[in-house]
MIDO-380091 format. One record per residue (C-alpha): x, y, z; residue in three letters. Coordinates in Angstrom, 1 decimal, padded with zeros to 4 digits. Each point is the difference from the previous one (the first is absolute). Example, Ala and Ser with C-alpha at 12.3 -4.5 7.8 and 13.67 -1.06 7.14 Angstrom:
2
REC       xx       yy       zz   residuo
REC    012.3   -004.5    007.8       ALA
REC    001.4    003.4   -000.7       SER
% end
This chain:
316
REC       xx       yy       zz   residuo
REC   -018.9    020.3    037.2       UNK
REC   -002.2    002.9   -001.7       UNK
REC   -002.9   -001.5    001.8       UNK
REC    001.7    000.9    003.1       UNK
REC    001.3    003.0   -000.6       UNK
REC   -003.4    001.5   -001.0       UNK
REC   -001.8   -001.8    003.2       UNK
REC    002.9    002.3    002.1       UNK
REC   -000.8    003.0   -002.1       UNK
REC   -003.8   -000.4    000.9       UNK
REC    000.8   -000.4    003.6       UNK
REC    001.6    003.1    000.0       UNK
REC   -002.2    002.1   -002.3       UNK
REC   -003.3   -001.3    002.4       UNK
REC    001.9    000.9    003.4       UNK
REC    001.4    003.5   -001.2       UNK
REC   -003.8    000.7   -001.0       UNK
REC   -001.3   -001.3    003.8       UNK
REC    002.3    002.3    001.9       UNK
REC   -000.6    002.6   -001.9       UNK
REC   -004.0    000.8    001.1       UNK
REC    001.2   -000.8    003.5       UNK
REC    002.6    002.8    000.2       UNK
REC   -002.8    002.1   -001.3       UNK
REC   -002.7   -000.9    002.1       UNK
REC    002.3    000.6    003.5       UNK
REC    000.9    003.8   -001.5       UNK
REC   -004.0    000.5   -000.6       UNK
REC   -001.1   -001.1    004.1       UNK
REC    003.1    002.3    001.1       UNK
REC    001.0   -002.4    002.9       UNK
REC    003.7   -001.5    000.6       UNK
REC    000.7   -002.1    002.9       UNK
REC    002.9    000.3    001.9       UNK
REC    001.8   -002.3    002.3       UNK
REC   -000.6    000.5    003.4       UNK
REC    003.3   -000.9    002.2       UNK
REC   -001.8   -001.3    003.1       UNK
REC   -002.7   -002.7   -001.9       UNK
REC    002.3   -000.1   -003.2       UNK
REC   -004.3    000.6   -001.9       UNK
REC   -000.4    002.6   -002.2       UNK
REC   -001.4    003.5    001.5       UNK
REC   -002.8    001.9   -002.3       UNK
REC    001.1    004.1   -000.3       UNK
REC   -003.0    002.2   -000.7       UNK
REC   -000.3    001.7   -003.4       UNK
REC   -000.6    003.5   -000.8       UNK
REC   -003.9   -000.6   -001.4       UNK
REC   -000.5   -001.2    003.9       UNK
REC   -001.5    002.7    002.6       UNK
REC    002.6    001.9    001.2       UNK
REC   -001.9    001.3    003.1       UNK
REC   -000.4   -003.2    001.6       UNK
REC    004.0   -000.1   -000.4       UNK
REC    000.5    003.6    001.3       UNK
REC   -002.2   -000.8    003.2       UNK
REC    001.5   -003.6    000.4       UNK
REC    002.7   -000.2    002.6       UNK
REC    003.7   -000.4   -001.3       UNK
REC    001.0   -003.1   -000.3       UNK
REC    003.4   -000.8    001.9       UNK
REC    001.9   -002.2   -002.8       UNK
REC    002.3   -002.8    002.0       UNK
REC    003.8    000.8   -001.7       UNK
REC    000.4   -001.8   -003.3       UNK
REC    003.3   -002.1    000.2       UNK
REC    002.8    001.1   -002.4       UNK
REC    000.3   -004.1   -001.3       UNK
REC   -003.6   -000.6   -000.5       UNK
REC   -000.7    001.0   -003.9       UNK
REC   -003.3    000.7   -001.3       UNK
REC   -001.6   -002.8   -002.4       UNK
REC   -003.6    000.8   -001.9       UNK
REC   -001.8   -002.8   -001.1       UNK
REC   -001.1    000.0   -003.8       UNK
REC   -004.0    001.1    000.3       UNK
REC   -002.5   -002.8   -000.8       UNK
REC   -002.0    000.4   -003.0       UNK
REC   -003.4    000.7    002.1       UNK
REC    001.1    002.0    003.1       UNK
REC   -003.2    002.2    000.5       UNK
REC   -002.7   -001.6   -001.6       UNK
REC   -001.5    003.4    000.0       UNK
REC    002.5    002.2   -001.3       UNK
REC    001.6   -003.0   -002.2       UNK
REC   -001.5   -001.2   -003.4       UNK
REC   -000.8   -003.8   -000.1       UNK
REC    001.0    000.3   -003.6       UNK
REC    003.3    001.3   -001.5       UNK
REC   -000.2    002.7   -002.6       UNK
REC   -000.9   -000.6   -003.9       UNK
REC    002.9    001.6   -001.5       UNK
REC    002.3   -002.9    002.2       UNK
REC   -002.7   -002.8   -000.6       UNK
REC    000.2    000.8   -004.0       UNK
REC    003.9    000.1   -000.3       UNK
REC   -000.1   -003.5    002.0       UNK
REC   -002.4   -001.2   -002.7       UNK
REC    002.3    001.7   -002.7       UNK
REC    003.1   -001.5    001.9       UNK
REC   -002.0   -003.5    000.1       UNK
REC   -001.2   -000.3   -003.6       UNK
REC    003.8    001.2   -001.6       UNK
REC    001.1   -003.1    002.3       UNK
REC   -002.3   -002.6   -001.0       UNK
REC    000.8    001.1   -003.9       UNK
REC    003.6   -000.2    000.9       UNK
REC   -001.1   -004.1    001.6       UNK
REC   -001.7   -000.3   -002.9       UNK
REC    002.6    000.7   -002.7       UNK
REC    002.8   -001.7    002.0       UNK
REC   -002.3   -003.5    000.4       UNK
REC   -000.7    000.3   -003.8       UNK
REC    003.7    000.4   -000.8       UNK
REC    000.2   -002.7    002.8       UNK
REC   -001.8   -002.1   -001.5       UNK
REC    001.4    000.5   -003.4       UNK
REC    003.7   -000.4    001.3       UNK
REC   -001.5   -003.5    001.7       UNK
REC   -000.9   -000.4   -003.3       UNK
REC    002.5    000.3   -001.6       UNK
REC    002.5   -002.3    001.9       UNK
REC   -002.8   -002.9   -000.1       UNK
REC    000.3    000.1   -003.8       UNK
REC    004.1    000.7   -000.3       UNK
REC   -000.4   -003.2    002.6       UNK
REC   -002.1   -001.8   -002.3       UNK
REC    002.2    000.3   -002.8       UNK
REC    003.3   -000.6    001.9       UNK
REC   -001.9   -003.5    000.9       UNK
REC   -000.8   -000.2   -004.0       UNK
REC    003.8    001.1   -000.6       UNK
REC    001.2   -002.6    002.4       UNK
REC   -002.3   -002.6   -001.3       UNK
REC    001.5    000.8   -003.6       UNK
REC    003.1   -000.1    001.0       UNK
REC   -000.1   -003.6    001.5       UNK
REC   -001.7   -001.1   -003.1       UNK
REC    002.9    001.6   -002.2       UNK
REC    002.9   -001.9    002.0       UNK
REC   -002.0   -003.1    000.0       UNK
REC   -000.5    000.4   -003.8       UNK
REC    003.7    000.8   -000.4       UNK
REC    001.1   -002.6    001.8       UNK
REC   -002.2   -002.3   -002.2       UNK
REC    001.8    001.6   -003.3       UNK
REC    003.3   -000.2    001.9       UNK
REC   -000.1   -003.6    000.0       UNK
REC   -001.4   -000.4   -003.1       UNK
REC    002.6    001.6   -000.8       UNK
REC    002.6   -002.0    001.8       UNK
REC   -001.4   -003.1   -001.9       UNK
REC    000.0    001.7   -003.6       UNK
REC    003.8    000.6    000.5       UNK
REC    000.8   -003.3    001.0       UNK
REC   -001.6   -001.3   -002.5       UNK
REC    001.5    002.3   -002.6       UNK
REC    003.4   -000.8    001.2       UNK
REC   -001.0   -003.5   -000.6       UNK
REC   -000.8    000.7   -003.3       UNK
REC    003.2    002.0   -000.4       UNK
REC    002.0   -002.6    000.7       UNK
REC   -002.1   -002.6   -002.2       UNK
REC    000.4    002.8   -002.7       UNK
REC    003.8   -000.2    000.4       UNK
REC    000.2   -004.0    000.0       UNK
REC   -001.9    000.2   -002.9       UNK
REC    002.3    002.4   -001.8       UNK
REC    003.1   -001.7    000.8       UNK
REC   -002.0   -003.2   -001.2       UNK
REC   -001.1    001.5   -003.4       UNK
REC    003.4    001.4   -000.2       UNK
REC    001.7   -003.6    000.0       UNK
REC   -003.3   -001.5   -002.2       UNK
REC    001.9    003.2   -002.2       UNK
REC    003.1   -001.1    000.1       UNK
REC   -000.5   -003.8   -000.7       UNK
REC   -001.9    001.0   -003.1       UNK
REC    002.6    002.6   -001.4       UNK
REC    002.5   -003.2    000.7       UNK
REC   -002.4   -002.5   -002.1       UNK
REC   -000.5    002.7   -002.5       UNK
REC    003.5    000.9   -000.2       UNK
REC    000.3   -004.2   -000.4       UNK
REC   -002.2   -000.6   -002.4       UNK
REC    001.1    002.6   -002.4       UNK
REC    004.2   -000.2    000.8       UNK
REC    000.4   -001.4   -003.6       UNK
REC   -002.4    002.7   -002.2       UNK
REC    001.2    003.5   -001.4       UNK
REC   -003.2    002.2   -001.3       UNK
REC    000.3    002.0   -003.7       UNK
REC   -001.3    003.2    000.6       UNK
REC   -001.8    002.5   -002.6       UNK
REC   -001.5   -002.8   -002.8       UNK
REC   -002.0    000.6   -002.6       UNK
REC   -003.3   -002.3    000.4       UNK
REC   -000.8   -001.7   -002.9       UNK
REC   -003.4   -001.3   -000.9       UNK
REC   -000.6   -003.4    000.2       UNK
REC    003.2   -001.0    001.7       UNK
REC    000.6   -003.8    001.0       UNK
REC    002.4   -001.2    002.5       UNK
REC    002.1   -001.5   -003.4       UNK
REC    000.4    003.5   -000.9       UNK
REC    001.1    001.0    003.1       UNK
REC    002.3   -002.6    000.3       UNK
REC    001.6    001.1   -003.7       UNK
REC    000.1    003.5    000.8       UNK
REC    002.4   -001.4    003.3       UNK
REC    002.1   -001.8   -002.4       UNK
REC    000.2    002.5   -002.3       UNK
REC    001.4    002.5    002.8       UNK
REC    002.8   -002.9    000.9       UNK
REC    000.8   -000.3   -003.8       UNK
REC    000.7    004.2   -000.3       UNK
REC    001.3   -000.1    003.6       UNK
REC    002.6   -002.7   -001.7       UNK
REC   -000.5   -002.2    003.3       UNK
REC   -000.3   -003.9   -000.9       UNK
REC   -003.2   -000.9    002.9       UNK
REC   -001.5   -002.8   -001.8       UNK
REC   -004.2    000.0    000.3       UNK
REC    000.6   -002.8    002.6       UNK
REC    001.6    002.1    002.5       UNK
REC   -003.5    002.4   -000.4       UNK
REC   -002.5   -001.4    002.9       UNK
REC   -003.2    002.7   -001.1       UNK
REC   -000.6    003.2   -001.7       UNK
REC   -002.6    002.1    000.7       UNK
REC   -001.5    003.5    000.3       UNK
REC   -000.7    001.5    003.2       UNK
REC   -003.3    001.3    000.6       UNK
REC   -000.9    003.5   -000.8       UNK
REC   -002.6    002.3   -000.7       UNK
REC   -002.0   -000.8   -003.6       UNK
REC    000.1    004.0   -000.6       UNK
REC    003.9   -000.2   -000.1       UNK
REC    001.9   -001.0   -003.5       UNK
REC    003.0   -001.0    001.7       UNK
REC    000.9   -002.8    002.8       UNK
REC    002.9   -002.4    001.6       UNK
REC    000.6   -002.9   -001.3       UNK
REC    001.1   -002.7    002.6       UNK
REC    002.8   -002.8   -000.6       UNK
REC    000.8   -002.3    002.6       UNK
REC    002.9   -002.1   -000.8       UNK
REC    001.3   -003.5    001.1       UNK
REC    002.6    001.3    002.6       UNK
REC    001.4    003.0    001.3       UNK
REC    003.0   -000.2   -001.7       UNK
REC   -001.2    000.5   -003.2       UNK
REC   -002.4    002.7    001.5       UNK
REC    003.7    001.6    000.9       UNK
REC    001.6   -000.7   -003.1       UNK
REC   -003.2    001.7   -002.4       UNK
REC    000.6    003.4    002.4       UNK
REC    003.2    000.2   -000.5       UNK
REC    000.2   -000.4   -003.7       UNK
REC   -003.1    002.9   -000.1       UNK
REC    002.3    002.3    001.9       UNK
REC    003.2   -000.7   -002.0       UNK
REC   -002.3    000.2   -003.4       UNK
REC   -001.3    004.1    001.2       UNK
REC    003.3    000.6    000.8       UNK
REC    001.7   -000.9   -003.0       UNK
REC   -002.8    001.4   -001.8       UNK
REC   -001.6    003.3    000.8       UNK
REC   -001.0    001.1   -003.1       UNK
REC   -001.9   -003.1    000.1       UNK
REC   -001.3   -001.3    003.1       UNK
REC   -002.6   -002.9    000.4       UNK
REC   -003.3    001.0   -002.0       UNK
REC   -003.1   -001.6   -001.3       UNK
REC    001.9   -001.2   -003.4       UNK
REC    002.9   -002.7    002.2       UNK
REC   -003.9   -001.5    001.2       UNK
REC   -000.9   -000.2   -003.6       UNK
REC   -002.4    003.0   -000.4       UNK
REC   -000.6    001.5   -002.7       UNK
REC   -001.1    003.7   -000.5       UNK
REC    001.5    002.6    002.0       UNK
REC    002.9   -000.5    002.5       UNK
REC   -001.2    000.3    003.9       UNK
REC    002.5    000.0    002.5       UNK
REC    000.0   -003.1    002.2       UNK
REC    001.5   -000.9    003.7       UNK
REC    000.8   -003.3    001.4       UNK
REC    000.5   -000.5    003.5       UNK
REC   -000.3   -002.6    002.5       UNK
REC   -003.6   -000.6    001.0       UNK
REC   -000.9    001.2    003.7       UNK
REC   -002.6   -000.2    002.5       UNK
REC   -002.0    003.4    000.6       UNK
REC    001.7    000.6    003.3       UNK
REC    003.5   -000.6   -001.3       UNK
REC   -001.3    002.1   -002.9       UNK
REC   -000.9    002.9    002.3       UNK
REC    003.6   -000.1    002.2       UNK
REC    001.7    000.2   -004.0       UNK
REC   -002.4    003.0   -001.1       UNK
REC    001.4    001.6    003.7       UNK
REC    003.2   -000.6   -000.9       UNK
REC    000.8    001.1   -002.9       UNK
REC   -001.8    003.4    001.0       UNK
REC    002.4    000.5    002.6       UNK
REC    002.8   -000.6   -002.2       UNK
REC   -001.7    002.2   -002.5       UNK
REC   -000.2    002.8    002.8       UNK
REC    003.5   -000.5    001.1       UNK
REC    001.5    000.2   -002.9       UNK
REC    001.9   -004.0    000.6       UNK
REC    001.5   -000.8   -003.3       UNK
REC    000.8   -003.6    000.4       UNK
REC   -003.5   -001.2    001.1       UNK
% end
């Protein structure tokens, strides 16, 4: 579109500069041409430089009557109309502003190609990199999709260890279960002595007296055959104090020891169970006897009797 609009502008600037030495030229010979009404051919009129005697002495000239519709037309002179009075060249001032004109038109060419050529540039490298772009941008979807069903197949397969997770857990929590029962089982007929002295040295025969001693104070008549084991539990070698374990024959002499305990600190407060009913010597140590528990069952009685604690429950 600019490279049209300046080919128009040079048209124009080139034709304006033609008609211009012509005009001149037909003022310098002095002739104009008129129409003549009979041949409808231009008639020359004589000009003032030419001899007016031979026009004085000349006959008139009877004119036929012009006709009031016919109109008068002159023809644009031609560039050369006299070779003698025209010049075959036109003038130097009009020749150097064509030159002028010429050269400010080829500079304006020139700078509107370059930026042309720049725009076209331009747009072949913003093309380029929308092809890079687009090529990009394929790749991307492709290597989502790829991580999208990776993706797909990681959460399957975590749901599938989800839900082996949670058979597990409900298996584990039954393998819990049936152990707490066995434990619970196996130790139905024990109650633990809490806060004992240890005692260098000490022998399962001393044990065993120190059980009998407690049933003699106690005033409870368990013969030694109704004792299955006594032992201590294990603890830390730092500490100078442990359980000691006795397991009796059945549960209802487990019941009937507990009971006599509980009667014996509460007719006594003054002096509940210590280290001398075991047989002790030395300074008295409070002791507490309880019925021996599994560490779960353990934990549920810790919980409870904070609750009660918190609450304020008297008869707990």
């Amino acid at each position: 579109m600019a490279r049209l609009v300046t080919v128009v502008l040079i048209l124009a600037v080139v034709s304006c500069v033609v008609a211009a030495p012509c005009e001149v030229r037909g003022k310098e010979t002095g002739s104009s041409y008129k129409a003549s009404p009979s041949r409808g051919k231009p008639e020359r009129t004589l000009s003032e430089s030419e001899d007016m005697t031979a026009v004085v002495q000349s006959e008139p000239e009877v004119l036929p009557e012009r006709s009031p519709i016919a109109t008068q037309r002159c023809k644009r002179p031609r560039y050369c109309l006299d070779s003698k009075k025209a010049k075959k060249t036109p003038p130097k001032k009009l020749t150097s502003k064509l030159d002028e004109i010429l050269e400010k038109v080829n500079a304006v060419m020139s700078n509107q190609c370059a930026r042309l050529d720049a725009l076209e540039e331009h747009i072949r490298e913003v093309k380029q990199q929308n092809d890079d772009t687009q090529t990009n941008s394929a790749e991307i979807m492709k290597s989502i999709e790829f991580f999208g069903a990776r993706l797909s197949d990681l959460e399957n397969q975590i749901h599938g260890m989800e839900q082996e997770r949670k058979e597990i857990a409900v298996y584990l929590s039954k393998i819990d279960e049936k152990i707490d029962r066995l434990e619970r089982n196996a130790i139905k007929t024990s109650v633990e002595i809490r806060n004992v002295p240890k005692i260098p040295k000490e022998t399962k025969m001393s044990l065993y007296d120190k059980a009998l001693k407690l049933f003699k104070s106690l005033g409870s008549e368990i013969p030694k055959s109704d004792v299955r084991d006594v032992y201590r539990a294990p603890s830390k070698s730092s500490d100078s104090k442990s359980t000691i374990i006795v397991e009796f024959a059945d549960t209802l002499t487990k019941s009937n020891f507990l009971g006599i305990t509980k009667d014996f600190n509460n007719k006594n407060p003054s002096n509940r169970l210590n280290t001398f009913h075991l047989g002790i010597g030395g300074e008295k140590h409070p002791i507490f006897i309880s019925e021996h528990l599994t560490a779960k069952m353990k934990r549920f009685h810790f919980l409870a009797r904070d609750v009660a604690k918190y609450a304020h429950y008297e008869h707990c």
